[in-house]
C-alpha positions as CSV (number, residue, x, y, z in Angstrom):
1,X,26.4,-9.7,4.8
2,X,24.5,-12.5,2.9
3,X,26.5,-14.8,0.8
4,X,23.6,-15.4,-1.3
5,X,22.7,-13.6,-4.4
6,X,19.1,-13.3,-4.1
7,X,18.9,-11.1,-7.4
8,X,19.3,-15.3,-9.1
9,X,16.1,-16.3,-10.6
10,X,16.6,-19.6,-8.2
11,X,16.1,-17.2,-5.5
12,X,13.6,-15.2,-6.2
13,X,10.6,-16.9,-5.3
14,X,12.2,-17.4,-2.1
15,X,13.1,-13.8,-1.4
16,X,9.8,-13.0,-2.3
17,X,7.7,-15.1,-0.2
18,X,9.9,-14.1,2.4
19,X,9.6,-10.4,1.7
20,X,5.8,-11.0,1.4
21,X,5.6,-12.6,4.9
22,X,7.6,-10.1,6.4
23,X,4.8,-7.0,4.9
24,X,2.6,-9.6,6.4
25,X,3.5,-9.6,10.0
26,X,4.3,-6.6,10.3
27,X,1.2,-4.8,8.5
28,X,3.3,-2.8,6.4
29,X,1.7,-2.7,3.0
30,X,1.3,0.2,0.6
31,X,0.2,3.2,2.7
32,X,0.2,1.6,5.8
33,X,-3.8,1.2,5.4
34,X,-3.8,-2.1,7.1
35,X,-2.5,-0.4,10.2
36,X,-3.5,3.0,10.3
37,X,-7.1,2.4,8.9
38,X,-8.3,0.7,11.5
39,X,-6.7,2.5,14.1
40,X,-8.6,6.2,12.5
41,X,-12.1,4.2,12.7
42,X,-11.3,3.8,16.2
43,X,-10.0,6.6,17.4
44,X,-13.1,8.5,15.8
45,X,-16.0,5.8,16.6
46,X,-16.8,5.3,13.4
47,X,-19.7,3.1,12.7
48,X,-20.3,1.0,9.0
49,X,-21.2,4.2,7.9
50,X,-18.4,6.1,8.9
51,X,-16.3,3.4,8.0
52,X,-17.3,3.6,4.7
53,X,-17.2,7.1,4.6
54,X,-13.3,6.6,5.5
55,X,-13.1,4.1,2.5
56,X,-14.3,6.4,0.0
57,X,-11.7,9.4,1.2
58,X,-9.1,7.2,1.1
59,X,-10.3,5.9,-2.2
60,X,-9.5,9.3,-3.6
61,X,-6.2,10.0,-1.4
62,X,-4.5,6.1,-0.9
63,X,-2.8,8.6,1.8
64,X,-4.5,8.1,5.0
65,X,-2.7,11.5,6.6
66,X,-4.6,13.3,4.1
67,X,-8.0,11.0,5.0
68,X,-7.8,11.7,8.5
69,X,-7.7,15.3,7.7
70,X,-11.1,15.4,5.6
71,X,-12.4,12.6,8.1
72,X,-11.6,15.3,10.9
73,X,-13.1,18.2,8.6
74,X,-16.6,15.9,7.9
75,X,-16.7,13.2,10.8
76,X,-19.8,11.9,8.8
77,X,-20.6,11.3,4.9
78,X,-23.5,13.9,5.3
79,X,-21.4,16.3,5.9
80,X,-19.2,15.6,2.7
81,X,-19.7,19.7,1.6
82,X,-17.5,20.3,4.5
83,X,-14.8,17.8,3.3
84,X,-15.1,19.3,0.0
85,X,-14.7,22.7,1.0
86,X,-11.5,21.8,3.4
87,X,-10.7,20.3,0.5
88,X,-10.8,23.5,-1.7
89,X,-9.0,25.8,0.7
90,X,-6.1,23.7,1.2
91,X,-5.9,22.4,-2.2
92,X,-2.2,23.4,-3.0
93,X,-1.4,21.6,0.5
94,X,-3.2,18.5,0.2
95,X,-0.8,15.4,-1.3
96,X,-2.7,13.0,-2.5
97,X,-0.9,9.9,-3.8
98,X,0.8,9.4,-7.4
99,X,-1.5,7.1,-8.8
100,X,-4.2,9.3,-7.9
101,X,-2.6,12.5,-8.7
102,X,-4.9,13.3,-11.9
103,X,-8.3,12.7,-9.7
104,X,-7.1,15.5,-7.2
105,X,-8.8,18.1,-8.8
106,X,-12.2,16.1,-9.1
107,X,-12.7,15.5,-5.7
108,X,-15.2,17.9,-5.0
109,X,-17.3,16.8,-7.9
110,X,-16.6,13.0,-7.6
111,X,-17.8,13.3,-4.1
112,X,-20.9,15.0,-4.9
113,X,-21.8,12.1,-7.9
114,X,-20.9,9.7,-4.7
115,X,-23.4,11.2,-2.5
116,X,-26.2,11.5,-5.6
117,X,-25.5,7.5,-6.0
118,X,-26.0,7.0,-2.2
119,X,-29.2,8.5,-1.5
120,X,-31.3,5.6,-1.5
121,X,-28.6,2.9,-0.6
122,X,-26.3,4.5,2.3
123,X,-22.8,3.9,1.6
124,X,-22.1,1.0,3.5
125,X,-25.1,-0.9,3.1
126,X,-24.2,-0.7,-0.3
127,X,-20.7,-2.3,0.1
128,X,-22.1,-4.9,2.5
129,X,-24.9,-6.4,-0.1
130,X,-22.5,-6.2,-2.6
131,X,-19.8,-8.2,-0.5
132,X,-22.9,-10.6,-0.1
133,X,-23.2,-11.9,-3.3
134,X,-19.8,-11.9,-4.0
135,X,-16.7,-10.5,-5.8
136,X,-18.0,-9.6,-9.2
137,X,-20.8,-7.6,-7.6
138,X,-18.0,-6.0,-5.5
139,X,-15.9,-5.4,-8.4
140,X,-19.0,-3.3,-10.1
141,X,-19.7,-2.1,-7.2
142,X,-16.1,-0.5,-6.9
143,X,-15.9,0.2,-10.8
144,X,-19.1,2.4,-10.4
145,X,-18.2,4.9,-7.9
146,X,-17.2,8.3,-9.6
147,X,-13.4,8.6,-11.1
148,X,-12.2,5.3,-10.2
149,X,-10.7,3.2,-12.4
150,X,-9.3,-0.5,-12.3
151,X,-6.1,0.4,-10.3
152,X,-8.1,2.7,-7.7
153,X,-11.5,0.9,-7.5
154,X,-8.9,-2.1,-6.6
155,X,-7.4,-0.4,-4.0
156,X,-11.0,0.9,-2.4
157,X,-11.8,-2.4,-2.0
158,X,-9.2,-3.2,-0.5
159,X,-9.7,-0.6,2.3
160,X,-13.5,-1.7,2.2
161,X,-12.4,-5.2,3.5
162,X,-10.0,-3.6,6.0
163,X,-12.7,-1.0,7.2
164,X,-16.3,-3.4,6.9
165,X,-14.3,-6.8,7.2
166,X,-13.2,-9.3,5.6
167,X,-15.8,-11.4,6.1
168,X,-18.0,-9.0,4.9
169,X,-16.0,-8.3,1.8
170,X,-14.7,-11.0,-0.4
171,X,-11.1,-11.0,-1.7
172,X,-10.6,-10.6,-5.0
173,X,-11.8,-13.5,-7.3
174,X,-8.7,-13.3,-10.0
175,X,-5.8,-11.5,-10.0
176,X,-7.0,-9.6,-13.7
177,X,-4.1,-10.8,-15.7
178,X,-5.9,-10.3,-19.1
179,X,-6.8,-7.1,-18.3
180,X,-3.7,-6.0,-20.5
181,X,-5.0,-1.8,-20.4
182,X,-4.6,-2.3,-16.7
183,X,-1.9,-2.6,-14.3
184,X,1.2,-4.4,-15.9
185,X,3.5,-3.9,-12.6
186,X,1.8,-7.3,-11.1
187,X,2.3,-9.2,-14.0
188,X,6.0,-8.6,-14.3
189,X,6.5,-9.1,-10.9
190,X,4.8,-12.6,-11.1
191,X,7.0,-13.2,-14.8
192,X,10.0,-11.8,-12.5
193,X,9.7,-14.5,-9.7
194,X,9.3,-17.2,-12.5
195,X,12.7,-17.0,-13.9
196,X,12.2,-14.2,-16.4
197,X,14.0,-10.9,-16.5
198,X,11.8,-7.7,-17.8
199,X,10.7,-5.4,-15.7
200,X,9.1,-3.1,-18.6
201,X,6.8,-5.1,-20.4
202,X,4.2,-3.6,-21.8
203,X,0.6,-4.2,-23.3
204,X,1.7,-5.0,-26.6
205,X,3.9,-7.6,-25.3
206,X,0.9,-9.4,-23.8
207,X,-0.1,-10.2,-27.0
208,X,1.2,-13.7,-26.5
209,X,-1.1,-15.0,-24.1
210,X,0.7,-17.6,-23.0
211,X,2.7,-14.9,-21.2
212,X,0.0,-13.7,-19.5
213,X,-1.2,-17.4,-18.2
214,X,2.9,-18.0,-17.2
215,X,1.9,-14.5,-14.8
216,X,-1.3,-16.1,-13.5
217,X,0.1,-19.2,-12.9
218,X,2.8,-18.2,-10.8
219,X,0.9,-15.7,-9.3
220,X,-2.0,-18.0,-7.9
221,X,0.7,-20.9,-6.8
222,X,2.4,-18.5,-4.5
223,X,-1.7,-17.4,-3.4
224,X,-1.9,-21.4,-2.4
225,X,1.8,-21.2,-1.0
226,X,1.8,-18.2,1.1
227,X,-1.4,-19.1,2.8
228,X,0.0,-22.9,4.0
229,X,3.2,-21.2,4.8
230,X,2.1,-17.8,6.8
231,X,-1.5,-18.6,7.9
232,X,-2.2,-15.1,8.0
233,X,-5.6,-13.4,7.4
234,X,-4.3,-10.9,5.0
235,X,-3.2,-13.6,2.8
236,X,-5.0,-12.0,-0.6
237,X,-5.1,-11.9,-4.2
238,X,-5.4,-8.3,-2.9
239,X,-2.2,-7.6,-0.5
240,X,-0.2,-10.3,-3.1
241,X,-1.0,-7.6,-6.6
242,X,0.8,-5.4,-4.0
243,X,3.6,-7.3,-2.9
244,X,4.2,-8.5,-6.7
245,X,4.6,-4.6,-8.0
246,X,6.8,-3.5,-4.9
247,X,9.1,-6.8,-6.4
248,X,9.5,-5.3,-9.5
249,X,10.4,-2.0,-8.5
250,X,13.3,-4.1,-6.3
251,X,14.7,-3.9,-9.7
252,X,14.6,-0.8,-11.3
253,X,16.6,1.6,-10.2
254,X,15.7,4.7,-7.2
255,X,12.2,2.5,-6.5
256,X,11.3,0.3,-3.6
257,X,12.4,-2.5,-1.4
258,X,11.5,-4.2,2.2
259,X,9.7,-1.7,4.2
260,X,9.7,1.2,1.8
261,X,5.9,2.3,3.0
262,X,6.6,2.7,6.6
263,X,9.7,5.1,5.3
264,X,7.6,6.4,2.7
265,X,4.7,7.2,5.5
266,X,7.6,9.0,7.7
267,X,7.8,11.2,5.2
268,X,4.5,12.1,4.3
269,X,4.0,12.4,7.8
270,X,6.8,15.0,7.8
271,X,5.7,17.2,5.2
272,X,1.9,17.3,6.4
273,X,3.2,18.6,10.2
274,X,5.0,21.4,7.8
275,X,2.0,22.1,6.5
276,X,-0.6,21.4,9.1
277,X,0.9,21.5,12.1
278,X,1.1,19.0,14.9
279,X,-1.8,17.5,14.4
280,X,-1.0,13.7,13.6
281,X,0.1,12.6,17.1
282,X,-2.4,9.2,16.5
283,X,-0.8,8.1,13.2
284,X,3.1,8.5,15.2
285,X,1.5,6.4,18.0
286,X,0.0,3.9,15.8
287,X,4.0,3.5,14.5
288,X,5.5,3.1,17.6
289,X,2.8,0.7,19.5
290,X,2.7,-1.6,16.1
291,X,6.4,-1.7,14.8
292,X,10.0,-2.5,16.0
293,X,12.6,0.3,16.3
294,X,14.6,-0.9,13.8
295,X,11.7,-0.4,11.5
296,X,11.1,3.3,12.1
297,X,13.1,5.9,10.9
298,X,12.1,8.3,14.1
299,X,14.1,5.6,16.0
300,X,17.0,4.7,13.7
301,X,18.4,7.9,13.1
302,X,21.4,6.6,11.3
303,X,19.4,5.2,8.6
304,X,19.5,7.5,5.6
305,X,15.7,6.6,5.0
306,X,14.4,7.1,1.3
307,X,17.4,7.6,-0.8
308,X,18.7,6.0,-3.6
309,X,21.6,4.3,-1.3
310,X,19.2,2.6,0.4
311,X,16.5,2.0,-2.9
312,X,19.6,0.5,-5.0
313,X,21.1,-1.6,-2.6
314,X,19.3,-4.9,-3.5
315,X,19.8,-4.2,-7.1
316,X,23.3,-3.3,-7.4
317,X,24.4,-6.0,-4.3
318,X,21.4,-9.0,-4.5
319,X,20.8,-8.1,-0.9
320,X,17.7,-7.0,0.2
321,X,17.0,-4.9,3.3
322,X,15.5,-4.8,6.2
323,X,15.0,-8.2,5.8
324,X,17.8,-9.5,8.5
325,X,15.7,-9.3,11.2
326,X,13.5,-12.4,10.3
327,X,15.8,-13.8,8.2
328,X,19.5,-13.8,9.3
329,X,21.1,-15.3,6.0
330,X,19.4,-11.9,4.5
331,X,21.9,-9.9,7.0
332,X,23.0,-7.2,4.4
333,X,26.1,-4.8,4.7
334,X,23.3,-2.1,4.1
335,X,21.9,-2.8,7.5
336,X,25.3,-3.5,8.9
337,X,26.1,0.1,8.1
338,X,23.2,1.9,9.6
339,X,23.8,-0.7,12.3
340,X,27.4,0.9,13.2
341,X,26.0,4.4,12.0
342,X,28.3,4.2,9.3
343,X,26.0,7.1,7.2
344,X,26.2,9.3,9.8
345,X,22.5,11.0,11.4
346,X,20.0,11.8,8.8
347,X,19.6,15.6,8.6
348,X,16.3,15.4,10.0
349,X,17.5,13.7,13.1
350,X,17.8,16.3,15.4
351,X,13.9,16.0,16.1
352,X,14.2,12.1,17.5
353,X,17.8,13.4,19.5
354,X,16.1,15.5,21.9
């Protein structure tokens, strides 16, 4: 196990940047959109329409099982009424993501406003001459399309540039940090990394706005500092919001830590082969061509997978997991345990055994 205490503030920039180069390399951000995204545009031959027909599904979802189920039910945006139907009959089985759990039941009309807005402007076009002047025409662009708001217009953008490139669309141009009715998970992460120690604030606590320029300031150094120390083209203000809320949930209790979307994917691809059927064979294939063993649950049996032993280690030991691999002074007695299989099989591990 580590001797270091990375839960110090003098650590915490560099567990962090570590952390962050680690969801880098391996292309294991929220969702696993980075990797399974692409993959679904080219497994079904999507063009720049399709793909941005595939943005605006998973827009709505942030789930891309549940994408490549309305993809599959409408290959094409003109045949949304299809999607929205599939939609309809399998409502109750359908799991969209939380943050977009109060849009569910607006799909169907928010899909129809989205088609209404595209009728002169197809969908993709529109993306691309928005990418072309830049990111505050991208950013209305996003803000415009029906029943998304700042956190999920920030995320379709986000699969826009993984979908129509990223040299089509920009990154974002600020990280938003006085947008105080918005998101306050990035913000505390960034304050978090600095030396300070809530993980609640709120928007009345951003009335001191030197707070808020402390956030930004952090925030954009570690921008400038993860792109001279990775190199890596996903280096963004876009993948780094997401890296800074996964840190703060590092510290509250039953939340999130190193690799939490690839377990967090497992499941959902789980309980959509309950529901569905067998029917998700490209997103398990995706898995095992793109990520080590140690990093999927189908091939680590004795790793107890999404539990609160595994989501509290960091915060009740100051070492992160998952995180040995790259980093050997990370080496945690977490990972020594599922290592020696010390937990015992997951009850679920039957399926991997045969």
């Amino acid at each position: 196990m580590t001797a270091i205490d990375w839960r110090k503030p003098e650590n915490r920039r560099e567990a962090f940047l570590r952390f962050y180069g680690f969801h880098l390399k391996h292309r294991t951000h929220p969702g696993l959109v980075y990797m399974w995204l692409p993959a679904i545009a080219e497994a079904y031959d999507l063009d720049e329409e399709g793909r941005a027909w595939l943005t605006w599904l998973n827009g709505n979802t942030q789930n891309p099982v549940m994408s490549l189920l309305l993809l599959e039910a409408a290959p094409r945006w003109q045949d949304w009424r299809a999607a929205v139907a599939f939609w309809n009959d399998n409502f109750k089985l359908l799991d969209w993501d939380t943050d977009r759990r109060h849009q569910k039941s607006k799909f169907g009309e928010a899909t129809e406003r989205w088609v209404e807005l595209h009728r002169t402007v197809p969908p993709s076009e529109a993306w691309l001459d928005a990418g072309l002047i830049g990111w505050d025409t991208t950013w209305k662009h996003a803000t415009s399309q029906p029943y998304m708001g700042r956190l999920s217009a920030w995320s379709m953008t986000e699969y826009a540039r993984i979908l129509l490139g990223a040299e089509a669309i920009p990154d974002a141009g600020t990280f938003m940090m006085p947008d105080i009715k918005g998101s306050m998970s990035h913000r505390n992460g960034a304050l978090l990394i600095g030396g300070r120690e809530s993980v609640y604030w709120g928007a009345e606590d951003y009335a001191d706005r030197d707070r808020i320029a402390e956030a930004n300031a952090v925030a954009e150094g570690l921008l400038t500092e993860a792109a001279e120390r990775f190199g890596h083209p996903d280096v963004s203000r876009l993948t780094l919001e997401s890296a800074f809320c996964t840190y703060k949930s590092w510290h509250k209790p039953n939340r999130r830590y190193p690799n939490v979307y690839t377990d967090m994917a497992y499941e959902r691809l789980l309980k959509a082969e309950a529901r569905f059927g067998p029917r998700f064979q490209l997103l398990w294939d995706v898995r095992a061509a793109e990520l080590p063993d140690y990093l999927l649950l189908e091939r680590t049996p004795e790793d107890p997978g999404l539990v609160a032993l595994k989501q509290n280690h960091y915060l009740e030991t100051g070492e992160p997991v998952m995180l040995h691999r790259e980093y050997p002074d990370m080496q945690s007695s977490f990972n020594d345990n599922v290592e020696s299989g010390a937990y015992g099989l997951r009850k679920d591990a039957a399926r991997w055994l045969i």
